[in-house]
PASEBA-1860 file (N, C-alpha, C; in nm, 3 decimals):
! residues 279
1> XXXXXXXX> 0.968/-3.562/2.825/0.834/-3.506/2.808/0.840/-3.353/2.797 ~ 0.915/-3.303/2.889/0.915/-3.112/2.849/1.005/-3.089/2.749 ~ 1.088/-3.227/2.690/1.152/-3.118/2.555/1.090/-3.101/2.429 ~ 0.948/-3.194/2.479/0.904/-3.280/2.342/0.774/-3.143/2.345 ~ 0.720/-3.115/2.459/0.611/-2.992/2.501/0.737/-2.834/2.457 ~ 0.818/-2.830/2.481/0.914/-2.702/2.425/0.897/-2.715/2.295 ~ 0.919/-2.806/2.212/0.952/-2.814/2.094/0.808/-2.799/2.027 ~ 0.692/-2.854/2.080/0.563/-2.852/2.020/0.504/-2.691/2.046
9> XXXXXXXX> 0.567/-2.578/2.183/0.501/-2.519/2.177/0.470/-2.369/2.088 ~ 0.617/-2.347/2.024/0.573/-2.254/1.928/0.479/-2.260/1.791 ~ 0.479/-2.427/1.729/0.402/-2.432/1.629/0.239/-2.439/1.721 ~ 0.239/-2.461/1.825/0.090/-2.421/1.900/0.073/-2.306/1.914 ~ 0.199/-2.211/1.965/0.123/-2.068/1.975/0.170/-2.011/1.815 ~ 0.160/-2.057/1.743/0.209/-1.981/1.580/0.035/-1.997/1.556 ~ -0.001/-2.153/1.586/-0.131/-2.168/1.497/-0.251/-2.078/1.588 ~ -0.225/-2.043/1.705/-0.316/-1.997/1.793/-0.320/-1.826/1.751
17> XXXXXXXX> -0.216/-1.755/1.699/-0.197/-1.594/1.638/-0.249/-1.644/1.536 ~ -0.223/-1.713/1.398/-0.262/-1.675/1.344/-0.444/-1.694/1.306 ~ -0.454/-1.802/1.374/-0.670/-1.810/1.433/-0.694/-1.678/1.468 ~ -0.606/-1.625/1.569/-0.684/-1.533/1.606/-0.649/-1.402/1.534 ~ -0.582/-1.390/1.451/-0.518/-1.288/1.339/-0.668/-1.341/1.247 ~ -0.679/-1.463/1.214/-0.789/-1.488/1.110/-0.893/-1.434/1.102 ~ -0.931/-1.446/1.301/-1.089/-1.424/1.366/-1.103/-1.318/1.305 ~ -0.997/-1.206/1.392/-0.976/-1.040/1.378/-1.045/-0.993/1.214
25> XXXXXXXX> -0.954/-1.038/1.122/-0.980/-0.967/0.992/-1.101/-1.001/0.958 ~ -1.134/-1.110/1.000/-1.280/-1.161/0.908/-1.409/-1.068/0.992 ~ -1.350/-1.060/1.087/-1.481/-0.964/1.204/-1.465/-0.826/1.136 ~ -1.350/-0.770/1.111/-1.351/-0.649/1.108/-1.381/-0.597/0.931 ~ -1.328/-0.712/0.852/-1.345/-0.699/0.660/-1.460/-0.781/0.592 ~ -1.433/-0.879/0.651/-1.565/-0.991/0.546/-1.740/-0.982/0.680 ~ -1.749/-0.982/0.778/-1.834/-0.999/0.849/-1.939/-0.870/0.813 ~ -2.085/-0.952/0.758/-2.156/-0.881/0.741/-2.207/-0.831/0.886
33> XXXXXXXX> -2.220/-0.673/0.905/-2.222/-0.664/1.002/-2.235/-0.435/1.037 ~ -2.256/-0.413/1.125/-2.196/-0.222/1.125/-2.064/-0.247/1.150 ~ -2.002/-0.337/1.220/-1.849/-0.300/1.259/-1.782/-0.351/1.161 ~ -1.826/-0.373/1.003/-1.733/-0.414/0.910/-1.680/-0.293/0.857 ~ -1.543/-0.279/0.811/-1.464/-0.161/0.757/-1.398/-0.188/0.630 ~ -1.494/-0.234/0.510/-1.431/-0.240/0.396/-1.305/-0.181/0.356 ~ -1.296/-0.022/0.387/-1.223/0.045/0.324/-1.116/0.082/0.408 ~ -1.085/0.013/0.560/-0.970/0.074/0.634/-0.874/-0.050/0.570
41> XXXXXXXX> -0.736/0.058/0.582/-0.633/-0.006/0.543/-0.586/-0.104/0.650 ~ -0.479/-0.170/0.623/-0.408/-0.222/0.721/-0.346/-0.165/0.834 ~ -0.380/-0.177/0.962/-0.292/-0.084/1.063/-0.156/-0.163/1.111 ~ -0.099/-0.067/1.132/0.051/-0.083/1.178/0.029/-0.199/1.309 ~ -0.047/-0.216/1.406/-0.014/-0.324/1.486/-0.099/-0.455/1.409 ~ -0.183/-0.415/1.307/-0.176/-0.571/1.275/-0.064/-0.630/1.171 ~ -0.024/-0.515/1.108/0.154/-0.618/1.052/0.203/-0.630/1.151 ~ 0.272/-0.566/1.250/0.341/-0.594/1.362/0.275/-0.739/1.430
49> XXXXXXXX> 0.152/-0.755/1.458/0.097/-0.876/1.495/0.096/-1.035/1.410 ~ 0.117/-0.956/1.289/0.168/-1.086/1.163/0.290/-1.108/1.173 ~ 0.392/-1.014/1.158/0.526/-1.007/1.171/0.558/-1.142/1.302 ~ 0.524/-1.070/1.417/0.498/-1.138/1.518/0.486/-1.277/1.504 ~ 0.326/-1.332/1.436/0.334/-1.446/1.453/0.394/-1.543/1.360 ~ 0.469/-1.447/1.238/0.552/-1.547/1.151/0.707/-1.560/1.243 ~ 0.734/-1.514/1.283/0.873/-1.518/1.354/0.865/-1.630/1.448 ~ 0.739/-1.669/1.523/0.713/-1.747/1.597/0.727/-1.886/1.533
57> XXXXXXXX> 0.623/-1.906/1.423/0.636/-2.017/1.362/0.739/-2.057/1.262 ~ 0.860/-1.945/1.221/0.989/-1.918/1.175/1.079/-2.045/1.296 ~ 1.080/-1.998/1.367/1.128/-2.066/1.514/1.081/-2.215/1.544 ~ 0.918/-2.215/1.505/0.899/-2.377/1.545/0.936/-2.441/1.426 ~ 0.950/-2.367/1.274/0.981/-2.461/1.158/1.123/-2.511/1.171 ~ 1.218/-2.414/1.230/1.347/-2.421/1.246/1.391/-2.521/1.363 ~ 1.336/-2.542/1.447/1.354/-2.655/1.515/1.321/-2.766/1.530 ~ 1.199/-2.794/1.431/1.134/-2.902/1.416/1.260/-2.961/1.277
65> XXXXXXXX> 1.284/-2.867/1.174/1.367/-2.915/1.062/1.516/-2.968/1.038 ~ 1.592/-2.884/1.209/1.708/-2.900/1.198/1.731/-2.930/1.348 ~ 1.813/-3.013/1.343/1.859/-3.103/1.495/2.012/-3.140/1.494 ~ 2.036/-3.168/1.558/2.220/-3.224/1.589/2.221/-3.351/1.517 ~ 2.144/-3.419/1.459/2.141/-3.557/1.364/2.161/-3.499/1.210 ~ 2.075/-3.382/1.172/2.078/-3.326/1.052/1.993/-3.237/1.031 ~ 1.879/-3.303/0.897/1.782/-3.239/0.838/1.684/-3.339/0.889 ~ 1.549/-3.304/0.903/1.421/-3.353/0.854/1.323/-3.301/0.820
73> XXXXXXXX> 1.231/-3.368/0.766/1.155/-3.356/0.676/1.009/-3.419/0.671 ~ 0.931/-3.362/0.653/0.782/-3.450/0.656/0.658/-3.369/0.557 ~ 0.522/-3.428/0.523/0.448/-3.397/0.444/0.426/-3.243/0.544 ~ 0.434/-3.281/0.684/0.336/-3.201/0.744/0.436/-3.041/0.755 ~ 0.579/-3.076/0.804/0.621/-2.991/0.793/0.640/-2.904/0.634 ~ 0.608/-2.962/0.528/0.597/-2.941/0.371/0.497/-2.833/0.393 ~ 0.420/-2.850/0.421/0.257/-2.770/0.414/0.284/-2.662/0.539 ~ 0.337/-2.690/0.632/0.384/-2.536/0.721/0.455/-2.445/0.673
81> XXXXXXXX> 0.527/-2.483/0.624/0.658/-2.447/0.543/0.580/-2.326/0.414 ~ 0.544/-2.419/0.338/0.456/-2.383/0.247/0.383/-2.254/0.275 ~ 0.289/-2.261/0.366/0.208/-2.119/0.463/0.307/-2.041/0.534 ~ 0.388/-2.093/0.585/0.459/-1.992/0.654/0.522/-1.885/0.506 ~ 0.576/-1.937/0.435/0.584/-1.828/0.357/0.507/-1.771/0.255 ~ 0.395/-1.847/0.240/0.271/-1.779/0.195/0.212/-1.686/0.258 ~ 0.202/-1.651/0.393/0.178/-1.549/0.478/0.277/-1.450/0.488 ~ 0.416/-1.464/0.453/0.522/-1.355/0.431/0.531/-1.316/0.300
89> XXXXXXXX> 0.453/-1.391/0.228/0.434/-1.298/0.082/0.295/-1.208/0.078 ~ 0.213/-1.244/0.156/0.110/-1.172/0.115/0.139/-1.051/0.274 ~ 0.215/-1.050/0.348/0.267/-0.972/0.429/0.363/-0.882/0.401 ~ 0.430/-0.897/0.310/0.534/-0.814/0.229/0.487/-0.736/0.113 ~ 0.355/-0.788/0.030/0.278/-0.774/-0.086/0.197/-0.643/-0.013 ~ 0.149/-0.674/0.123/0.026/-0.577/0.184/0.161/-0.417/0.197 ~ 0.251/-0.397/0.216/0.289/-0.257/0.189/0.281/-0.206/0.041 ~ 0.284/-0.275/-0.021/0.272/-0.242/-0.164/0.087/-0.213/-0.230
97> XXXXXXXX> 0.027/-0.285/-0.204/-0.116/-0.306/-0.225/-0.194/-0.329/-0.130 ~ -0.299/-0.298/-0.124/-0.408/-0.340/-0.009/-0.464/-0.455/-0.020 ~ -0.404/-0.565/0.073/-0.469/-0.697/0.093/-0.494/-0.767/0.205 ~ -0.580/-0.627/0.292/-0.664/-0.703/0.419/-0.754/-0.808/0.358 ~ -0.799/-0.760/0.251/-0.906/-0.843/0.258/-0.853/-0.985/0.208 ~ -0.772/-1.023/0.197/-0.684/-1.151/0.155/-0.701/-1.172/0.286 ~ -0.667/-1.158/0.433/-0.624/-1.235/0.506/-0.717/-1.294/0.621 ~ -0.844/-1.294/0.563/-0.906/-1.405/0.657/-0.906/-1.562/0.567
105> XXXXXXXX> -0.882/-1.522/0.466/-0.828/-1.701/0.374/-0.643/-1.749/0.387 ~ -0.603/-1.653/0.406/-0.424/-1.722/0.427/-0.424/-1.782/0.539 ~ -0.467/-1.638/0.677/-0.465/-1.692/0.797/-0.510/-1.800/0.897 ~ -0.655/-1.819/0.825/-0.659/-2.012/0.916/-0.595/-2.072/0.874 ~ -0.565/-2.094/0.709/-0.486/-2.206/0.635/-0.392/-2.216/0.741 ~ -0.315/-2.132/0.713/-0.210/-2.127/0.787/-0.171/-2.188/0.917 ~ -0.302/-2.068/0.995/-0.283/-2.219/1.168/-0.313/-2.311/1.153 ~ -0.391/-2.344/1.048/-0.427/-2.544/1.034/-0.292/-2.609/0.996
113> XXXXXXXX> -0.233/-2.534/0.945/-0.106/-2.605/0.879/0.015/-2.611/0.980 ~ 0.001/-2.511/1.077/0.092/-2.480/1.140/0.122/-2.628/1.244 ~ -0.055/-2.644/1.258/-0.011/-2.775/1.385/-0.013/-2.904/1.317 ~ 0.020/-2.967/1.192/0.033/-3.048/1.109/0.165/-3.114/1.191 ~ 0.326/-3.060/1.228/0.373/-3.118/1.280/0.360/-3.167/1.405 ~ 0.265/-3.044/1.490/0.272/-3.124/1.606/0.175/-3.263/1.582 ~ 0.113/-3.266/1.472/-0.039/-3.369/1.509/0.077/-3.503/1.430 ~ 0.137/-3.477/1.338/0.193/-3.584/1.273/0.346/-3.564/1.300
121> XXXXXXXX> 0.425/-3.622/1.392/0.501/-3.561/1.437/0.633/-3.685/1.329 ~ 0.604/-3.781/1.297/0.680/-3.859/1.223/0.784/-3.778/1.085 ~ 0.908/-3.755/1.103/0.958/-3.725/0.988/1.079/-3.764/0.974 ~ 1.137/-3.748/0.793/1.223/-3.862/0.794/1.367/-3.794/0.801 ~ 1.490/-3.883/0.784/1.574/-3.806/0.810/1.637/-3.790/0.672 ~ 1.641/-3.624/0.626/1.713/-3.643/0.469/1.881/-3.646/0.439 ~ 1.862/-3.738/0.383/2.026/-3.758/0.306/2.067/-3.626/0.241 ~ 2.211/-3.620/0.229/2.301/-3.486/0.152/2.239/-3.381/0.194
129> XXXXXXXX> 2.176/-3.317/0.326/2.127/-3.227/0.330/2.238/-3.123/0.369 ~ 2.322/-3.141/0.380/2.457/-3.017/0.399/2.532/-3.008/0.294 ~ 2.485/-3.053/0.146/2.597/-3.021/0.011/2.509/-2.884/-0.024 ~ 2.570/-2.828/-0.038/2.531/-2.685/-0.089/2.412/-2.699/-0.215 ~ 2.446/-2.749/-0.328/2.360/-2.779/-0.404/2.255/-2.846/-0.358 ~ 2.245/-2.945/-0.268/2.086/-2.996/-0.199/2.030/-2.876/-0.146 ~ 2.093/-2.774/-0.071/2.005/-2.669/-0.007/1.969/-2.547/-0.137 ~ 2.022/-2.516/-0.210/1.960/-2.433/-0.275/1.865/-2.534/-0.383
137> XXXXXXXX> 1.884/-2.641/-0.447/1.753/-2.716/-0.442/1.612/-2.676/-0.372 ~ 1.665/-2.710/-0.278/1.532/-2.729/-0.149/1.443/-2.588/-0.113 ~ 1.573/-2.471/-0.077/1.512/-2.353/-0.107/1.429/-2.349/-0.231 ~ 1.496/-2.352/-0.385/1.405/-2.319/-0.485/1.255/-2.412/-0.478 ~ 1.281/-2.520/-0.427/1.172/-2.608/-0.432/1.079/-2.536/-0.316 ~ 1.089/-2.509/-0.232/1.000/-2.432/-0.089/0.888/-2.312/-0.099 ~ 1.047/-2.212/-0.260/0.942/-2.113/-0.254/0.854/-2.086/-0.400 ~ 0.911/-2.216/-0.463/0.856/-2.214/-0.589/0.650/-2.262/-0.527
145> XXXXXXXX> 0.702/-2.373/-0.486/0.561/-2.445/-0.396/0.478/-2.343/-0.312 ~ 0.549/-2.244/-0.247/0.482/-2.140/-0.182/0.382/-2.062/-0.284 ~ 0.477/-2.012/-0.360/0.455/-1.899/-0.450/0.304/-1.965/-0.554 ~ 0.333/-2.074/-0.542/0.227/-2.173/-0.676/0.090/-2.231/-0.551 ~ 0.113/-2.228/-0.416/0.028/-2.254/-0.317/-0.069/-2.135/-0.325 ~ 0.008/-2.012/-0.294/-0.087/-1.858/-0.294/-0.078/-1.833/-0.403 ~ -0.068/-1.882/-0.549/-0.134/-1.877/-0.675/-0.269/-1.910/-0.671 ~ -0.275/-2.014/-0.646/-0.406/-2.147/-0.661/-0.469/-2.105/-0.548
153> XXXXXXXX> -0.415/-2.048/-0.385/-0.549/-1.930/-0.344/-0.601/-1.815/-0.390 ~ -0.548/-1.788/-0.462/-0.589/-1.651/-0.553/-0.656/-1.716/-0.643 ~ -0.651/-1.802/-0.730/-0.682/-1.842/-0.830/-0.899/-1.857/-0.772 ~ -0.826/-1.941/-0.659/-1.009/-1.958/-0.635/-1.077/-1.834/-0.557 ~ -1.022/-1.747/-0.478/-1.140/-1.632/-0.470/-1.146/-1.518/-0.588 ~ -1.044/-1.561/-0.686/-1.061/-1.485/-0.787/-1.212/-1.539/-0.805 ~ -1.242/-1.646/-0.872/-1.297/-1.745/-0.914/-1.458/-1.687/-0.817 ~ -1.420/-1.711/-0.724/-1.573/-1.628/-0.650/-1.618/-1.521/-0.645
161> XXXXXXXX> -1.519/-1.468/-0.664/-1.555/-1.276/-0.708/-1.570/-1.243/-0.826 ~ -1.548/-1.343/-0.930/-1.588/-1.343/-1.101/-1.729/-1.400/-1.088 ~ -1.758/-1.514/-1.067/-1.879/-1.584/-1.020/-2.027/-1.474/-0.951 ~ -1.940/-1.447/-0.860/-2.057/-1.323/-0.772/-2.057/-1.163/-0.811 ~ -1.943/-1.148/-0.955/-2.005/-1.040/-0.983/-2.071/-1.046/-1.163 ~ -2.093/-1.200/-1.204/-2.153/-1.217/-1.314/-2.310/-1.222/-1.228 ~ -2.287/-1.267/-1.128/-2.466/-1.321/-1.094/-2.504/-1.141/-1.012 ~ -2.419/-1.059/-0.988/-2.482/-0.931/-0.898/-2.486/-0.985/-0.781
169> XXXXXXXX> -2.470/-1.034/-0.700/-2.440/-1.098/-0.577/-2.328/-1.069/-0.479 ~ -2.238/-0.964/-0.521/-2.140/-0.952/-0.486/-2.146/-0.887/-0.281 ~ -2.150/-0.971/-0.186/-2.150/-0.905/-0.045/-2.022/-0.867/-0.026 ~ -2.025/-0.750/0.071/-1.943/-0.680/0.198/-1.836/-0.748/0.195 ~ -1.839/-0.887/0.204/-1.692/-0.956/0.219/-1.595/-0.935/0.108 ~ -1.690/-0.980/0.020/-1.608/-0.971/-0.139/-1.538/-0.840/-0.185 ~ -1.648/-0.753/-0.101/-1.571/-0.665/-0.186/-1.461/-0.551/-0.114 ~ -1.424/-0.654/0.026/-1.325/-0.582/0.111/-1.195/-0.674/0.039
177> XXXXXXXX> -1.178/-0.726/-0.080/-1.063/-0.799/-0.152/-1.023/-0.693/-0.272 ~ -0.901/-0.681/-0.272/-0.846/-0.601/-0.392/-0.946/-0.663/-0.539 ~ -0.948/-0.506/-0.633/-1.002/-0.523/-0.752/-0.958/-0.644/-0.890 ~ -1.060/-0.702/-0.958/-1.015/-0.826/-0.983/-0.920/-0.775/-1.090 ~ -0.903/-0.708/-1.158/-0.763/-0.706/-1.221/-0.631/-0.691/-1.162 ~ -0.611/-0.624/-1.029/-0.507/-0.639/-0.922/-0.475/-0.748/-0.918 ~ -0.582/-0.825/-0.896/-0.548/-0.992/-0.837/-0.529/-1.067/-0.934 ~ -0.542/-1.003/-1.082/-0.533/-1.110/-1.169/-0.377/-1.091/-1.212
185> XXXXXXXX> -0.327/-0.963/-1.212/-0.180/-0.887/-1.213/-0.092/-0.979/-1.134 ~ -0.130/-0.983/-0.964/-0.055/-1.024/-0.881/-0.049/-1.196/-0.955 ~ -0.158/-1.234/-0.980/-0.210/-1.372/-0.967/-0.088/-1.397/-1.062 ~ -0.068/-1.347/-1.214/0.063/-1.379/-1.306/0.167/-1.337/-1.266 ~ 0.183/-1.256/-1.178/0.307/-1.222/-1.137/0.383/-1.296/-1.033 ~ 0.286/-1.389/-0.958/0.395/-1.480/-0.896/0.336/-1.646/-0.977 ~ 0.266/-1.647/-1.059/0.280/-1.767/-1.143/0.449/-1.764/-1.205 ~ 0.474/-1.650/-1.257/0.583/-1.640/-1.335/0.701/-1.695/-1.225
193> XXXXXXXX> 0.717/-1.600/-1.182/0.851/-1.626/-1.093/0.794/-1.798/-0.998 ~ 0.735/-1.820/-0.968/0.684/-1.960/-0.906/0.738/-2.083/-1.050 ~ 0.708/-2.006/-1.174/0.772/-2.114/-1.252/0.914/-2.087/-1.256 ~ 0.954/-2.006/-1.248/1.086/-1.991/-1.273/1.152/-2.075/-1.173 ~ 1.112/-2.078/-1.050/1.174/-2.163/-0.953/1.133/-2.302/-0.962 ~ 1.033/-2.345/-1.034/0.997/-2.469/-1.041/1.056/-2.559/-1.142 ~ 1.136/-2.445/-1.216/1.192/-2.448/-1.340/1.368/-2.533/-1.291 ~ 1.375/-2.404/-1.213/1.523/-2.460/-1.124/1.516/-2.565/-1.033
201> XXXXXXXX> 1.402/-2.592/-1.002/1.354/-2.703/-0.886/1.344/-2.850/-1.000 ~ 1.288/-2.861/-1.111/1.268/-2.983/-1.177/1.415/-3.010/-1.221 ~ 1.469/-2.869/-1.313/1.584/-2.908/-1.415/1.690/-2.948/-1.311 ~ 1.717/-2.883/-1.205/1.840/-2.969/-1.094/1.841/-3.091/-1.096 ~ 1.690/-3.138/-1.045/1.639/-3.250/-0.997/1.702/-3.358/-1.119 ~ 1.636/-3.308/-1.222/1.643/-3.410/-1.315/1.808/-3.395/-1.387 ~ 1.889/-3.322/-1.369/1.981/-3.325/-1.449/2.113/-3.342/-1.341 ~ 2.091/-3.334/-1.206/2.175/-3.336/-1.109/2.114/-3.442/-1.013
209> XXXXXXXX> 2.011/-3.528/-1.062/1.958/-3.614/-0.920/2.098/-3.739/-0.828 ~ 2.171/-3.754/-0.954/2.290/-3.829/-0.850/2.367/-3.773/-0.764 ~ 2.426/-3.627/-0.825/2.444/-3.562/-0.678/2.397/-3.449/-0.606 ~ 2.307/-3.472/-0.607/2.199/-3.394/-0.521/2.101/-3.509/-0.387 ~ 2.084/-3.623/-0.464/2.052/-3.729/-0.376/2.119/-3.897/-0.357 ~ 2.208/-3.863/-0.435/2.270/-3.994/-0.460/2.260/-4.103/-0.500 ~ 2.176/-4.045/-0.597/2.098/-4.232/-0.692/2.033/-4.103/-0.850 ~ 2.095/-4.184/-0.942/2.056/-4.154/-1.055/1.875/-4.110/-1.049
217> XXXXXXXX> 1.839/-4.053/-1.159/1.722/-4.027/-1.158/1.652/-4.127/-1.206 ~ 1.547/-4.158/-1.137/1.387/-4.294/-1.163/1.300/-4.168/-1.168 ~ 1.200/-4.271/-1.265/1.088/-4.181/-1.320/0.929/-4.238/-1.252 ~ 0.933/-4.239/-1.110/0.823/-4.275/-1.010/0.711/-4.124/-1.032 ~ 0.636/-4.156/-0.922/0.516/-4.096/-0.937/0.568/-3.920/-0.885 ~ 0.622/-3.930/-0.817/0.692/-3.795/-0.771/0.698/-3.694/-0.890 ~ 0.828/-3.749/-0.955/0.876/-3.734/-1.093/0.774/-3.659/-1.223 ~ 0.702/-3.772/-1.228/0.618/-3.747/-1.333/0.507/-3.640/-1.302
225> XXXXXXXX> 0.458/-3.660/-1.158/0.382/-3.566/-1.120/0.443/-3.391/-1.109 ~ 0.595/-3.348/-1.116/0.642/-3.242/-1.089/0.620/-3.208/-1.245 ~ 0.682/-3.345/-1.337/0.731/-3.254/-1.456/0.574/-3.169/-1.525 ~ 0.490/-3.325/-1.512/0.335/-3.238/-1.529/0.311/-3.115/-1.540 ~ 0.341/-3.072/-1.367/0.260/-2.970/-1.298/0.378/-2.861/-1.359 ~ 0.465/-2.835/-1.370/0.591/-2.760/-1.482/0.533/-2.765/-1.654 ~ 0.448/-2.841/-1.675/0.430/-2.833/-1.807/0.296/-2.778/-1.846 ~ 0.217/-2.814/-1.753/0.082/-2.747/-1.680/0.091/-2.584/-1.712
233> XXXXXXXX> 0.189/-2.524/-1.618/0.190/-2.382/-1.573/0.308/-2.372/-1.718 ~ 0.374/-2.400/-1.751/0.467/-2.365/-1.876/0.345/-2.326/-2.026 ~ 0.237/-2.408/-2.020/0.155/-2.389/-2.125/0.033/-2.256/-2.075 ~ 0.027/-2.247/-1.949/-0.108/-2.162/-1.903/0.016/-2.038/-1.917 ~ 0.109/-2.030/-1.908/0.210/-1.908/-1.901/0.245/-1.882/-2.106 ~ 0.262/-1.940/-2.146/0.243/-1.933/-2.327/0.069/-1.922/-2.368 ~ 0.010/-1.932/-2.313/-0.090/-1.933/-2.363/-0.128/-1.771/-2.302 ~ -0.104/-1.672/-2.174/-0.137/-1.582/-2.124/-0.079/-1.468/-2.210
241> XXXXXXXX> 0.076/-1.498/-2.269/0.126/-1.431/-2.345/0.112/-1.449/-2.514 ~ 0.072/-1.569/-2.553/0.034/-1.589/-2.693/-0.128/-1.542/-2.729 ~ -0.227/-1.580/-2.661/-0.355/-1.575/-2.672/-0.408/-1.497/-2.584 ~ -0.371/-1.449/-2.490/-0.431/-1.361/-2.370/-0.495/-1.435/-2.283 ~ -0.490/-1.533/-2.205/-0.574/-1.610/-2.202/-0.580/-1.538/-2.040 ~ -0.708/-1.564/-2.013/-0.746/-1.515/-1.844/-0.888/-1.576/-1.772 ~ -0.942/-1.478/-1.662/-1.073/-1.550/-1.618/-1.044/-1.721/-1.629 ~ -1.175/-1.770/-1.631/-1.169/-1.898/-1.578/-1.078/-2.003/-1.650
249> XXXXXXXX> -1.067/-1.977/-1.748/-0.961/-2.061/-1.844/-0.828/-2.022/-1.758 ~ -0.781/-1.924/-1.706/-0.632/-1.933/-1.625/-0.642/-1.986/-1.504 ~ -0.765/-1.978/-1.431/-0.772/-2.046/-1.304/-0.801/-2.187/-1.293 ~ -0.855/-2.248/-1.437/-0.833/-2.375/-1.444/-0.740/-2.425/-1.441 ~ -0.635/-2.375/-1.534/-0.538/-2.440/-1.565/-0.434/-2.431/-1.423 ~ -0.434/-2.285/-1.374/-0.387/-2.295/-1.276/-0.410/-2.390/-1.104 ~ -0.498/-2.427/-1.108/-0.553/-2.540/-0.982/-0.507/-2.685/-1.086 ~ -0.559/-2.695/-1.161/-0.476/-2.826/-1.222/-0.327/-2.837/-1.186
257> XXXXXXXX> -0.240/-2.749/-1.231/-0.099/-2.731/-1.195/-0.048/-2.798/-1.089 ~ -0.180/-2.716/-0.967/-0.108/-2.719/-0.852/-0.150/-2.852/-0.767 ~ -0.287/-2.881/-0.794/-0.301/-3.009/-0.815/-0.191/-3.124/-0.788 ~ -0.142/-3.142/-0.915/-0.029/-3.208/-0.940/0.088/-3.154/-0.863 ~ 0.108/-3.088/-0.836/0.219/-3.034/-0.758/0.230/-3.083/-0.621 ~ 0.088/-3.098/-0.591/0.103/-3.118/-0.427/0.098/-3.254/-0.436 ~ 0.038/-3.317/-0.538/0.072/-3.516/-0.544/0.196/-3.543/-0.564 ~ 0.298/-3.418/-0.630/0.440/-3.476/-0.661/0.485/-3.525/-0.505
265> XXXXXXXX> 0.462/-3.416/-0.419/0.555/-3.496/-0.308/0.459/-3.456/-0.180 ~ 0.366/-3.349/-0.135/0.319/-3.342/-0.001/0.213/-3.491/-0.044 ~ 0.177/-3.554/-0.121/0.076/-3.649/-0.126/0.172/-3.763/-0.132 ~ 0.229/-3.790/-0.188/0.339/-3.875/-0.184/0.383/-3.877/-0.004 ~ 0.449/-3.805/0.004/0.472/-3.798/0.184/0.370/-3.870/0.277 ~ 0.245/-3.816/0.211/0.122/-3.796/0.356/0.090/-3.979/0.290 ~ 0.059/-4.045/0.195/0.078/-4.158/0.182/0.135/-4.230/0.246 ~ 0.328/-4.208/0.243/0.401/-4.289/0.280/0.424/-4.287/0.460
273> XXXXXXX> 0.390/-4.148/0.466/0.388/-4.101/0.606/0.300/-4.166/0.702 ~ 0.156/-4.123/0.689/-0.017/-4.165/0.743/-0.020/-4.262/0.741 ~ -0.030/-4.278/0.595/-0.133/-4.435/0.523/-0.044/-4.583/0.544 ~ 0.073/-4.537/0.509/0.164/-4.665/0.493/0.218/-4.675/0.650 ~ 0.266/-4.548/0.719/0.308/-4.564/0.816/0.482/-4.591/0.787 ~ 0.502/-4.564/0.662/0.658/-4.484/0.659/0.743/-4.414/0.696 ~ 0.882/-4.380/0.720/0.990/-4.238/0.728/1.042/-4.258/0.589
END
């Protein structure tokens, strides 16, 4: 019972910083209110306080994933995983650009996601996970999914800040978020590299699946759903550079993408995981 409470308690206090990292920004950037501060930058103890609570949940991903049996793996830890480095990109991004106002939408995600393993604690155990080629797989697959996760959040408060400044509607909250061409900059700039890894994440898959997992490649729902969501973002990425394409036509295409991305395997998982009651 206390190894099982040790092991649960950093993804509890990961999801508990970053709630209250969430509370913080939204009181102090989006909250209509006198104590809102559109225009202060980020202060040095709240990276230090992010820093902080990614290291924490760095620690519960790392022990929940790797054990003296091997690797494992689950939908839930997929989606921590996922935020945890979606919050170190837009944490690494904030010295470069100003994106307080990004972080009252990363930061709940995030603690919601964080306690996904403790709530679904079932995961399975993965095969070949110590051939070198399975792990840089897995890496490209982690941060391609990251990178295409905080796409498709950008994609939709883009989407509300286009919306609320066609109607004049635009409040205090909105407009403590970087300017929409920033976000539309950033927004292609990790579409790109997110395909590039998704690029290395499918073509392995499919051209190395016998030894990478040890069974030739089948063309199941997984499968079809990755190559999609790769062909998805391969056409919204030719179309940005052939036609210019932007505004709501890129954020469509882009939530479609990702869409499919998360049915290739966190829906697949949470199916076989939840519903079926699978490892």
């Amino acid at each position: 019972m206390a190894d099982i409470v040790i092991q649960l308690l950093p993804h509890v206090l990961a999801a508990l910083l970053y709630a209250a990292l969430g509370f913080h920004f939204w009181n102090t950037r989006w909250r209509e209110g006198d104590t809102q501060c559109v225009a202060c930058p980020m202060q040095h103890w709240e990276r230090a306080a992010i820093a902080a609570a990614l290291l924490v949940h760095a620690a519960g991903l790392y022990g929940a994933l790797f054990s003296d049996d091997g690797m494992r793996f689950s939908f839930g830890l997929a989606l921590s995983l996922m935020l945890w480095l979606a919050v170190l990109i837009y944490w690494l991004e904030s010295f470069m650009a100003r994106m307080e106002g990004m972080q009252p939408m990363v930061l709940p995600l995030a603690a919601a996601c964080t306690v996904l393993p403790a709530v679904f604690p079932n995961a399975h155990q993965v095969a070949h996970a110590g051939a070198t080629g399975f792990k840089l797989h897995f890496l490209a697959a982690m941060l391609a999914y990251s990178l295409l996760t905080l796409s498709a959040l950008h994609a939709v408060f883009m989407g509300f800040t286009e919306n609320a400044l066609h109607k004049r509607t635009l409040k205090r909250s909105l407009a403590s978020l970087p300017p929409l061409l920033a976000m539309e900059t950033l927004l292609f700039r990790m579409l790109t590299l997110g395909f590039v890894l998704l690029t290395l994440t499918v073509g392995s898959g499919v051209l190395f699946s016998e030894a990478l997992f040890g069974k030739p490649l089948s063309l199941d729902h997984k499968t079809i759903f990755a190559i999609a969501s790769w062909a998805i973002f391969a056409t919204l990425l030719i179309g940005r550079h052939a036609w210019g394409w932007r505004g709501r036509r890129a954020l469509r295409w882009t939530l479609a993408g990702f869409l499919l991305l998360v049915l290739a395997y966190v829906g697949s998982r949470f199916v076989a995981e939840v519903v079926l009651g699978r490892l």
